[in-house]
C-alpha positions in Angstrom: 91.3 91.4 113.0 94.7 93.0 113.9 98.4 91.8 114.5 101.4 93.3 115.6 104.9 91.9 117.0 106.3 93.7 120.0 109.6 94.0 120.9 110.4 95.1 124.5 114.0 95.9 126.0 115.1 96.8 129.2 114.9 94.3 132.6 112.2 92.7 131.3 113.5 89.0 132.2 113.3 87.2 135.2 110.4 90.1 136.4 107.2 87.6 135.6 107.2 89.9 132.5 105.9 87.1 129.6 103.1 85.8 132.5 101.7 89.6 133.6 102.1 90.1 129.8 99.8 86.5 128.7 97.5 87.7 131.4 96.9 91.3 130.3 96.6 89.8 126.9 93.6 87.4 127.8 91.5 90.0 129.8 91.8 91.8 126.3 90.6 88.3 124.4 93.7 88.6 122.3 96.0 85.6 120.9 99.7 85.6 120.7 102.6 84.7 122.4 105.5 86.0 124.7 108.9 84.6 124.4 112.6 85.8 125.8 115.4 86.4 123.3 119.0 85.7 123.7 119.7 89.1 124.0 117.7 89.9 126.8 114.6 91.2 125.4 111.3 89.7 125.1 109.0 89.2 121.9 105.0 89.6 122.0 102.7 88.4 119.3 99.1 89.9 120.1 96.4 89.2 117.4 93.6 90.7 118.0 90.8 93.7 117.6 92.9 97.0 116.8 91.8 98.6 120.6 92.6 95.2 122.6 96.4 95.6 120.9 96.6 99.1 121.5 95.8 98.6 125.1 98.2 95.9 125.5 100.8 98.2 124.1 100.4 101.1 126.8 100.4 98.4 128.9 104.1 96.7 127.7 105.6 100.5 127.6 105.2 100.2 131.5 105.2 96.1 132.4 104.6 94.9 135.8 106.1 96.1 139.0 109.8 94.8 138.6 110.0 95.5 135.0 112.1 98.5 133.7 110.7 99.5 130.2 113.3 100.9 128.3 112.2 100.7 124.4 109.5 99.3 122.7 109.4 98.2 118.8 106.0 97.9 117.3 105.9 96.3 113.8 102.3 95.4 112.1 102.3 91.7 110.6 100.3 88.5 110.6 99.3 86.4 112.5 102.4 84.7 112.8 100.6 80.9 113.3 99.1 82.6 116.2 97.0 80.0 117.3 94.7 79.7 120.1 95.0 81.0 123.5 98.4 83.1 124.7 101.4 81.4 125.3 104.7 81.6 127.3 107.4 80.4 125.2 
């Protein structure tokens, strides 16, 4: 099993970002969560099988329709009290 945090910047707020993002992550069967940040951007906790988080990253680099992508951070870590499911914080 593999982790990794995202950390996505751009207009990535207010664009159903964290929901298109939990739903991408649940066709992939991976756990985690998607939260905003105070300074605009918005965090991703996938855990998962390497591939599943690797598709979800191409996948944040563009985001859905309203979404402007302007940098993503990838860090490897744990599982960051994961938990079950994929959650909208």
């Amino acid at each position: 099993m593999a982790a990794a945090r995202f950390i996505v910047g751009g207009k990535v707020q207010g664009v159903f970002f964290r929901a298109s993002t939990r739903e991408q992550a649940l066709k992939s069967g991976l756990r985690g969560y998607a939260k905003n940040l105070a300074d605009g951007s918005v965090e991703v906790l996938a855990v998962g099988d390497a591939e599943s988080i690797d598709a979800l990253e191409a996948w944040l680099r563009v985001g859905p329709p309203k979404a402007q992508v302007d940098t993503l951070v990838r860090v490897a870590t744990g599982d960051g009290g994961a938990g079950e499911g994929f959650a909208v914080l």
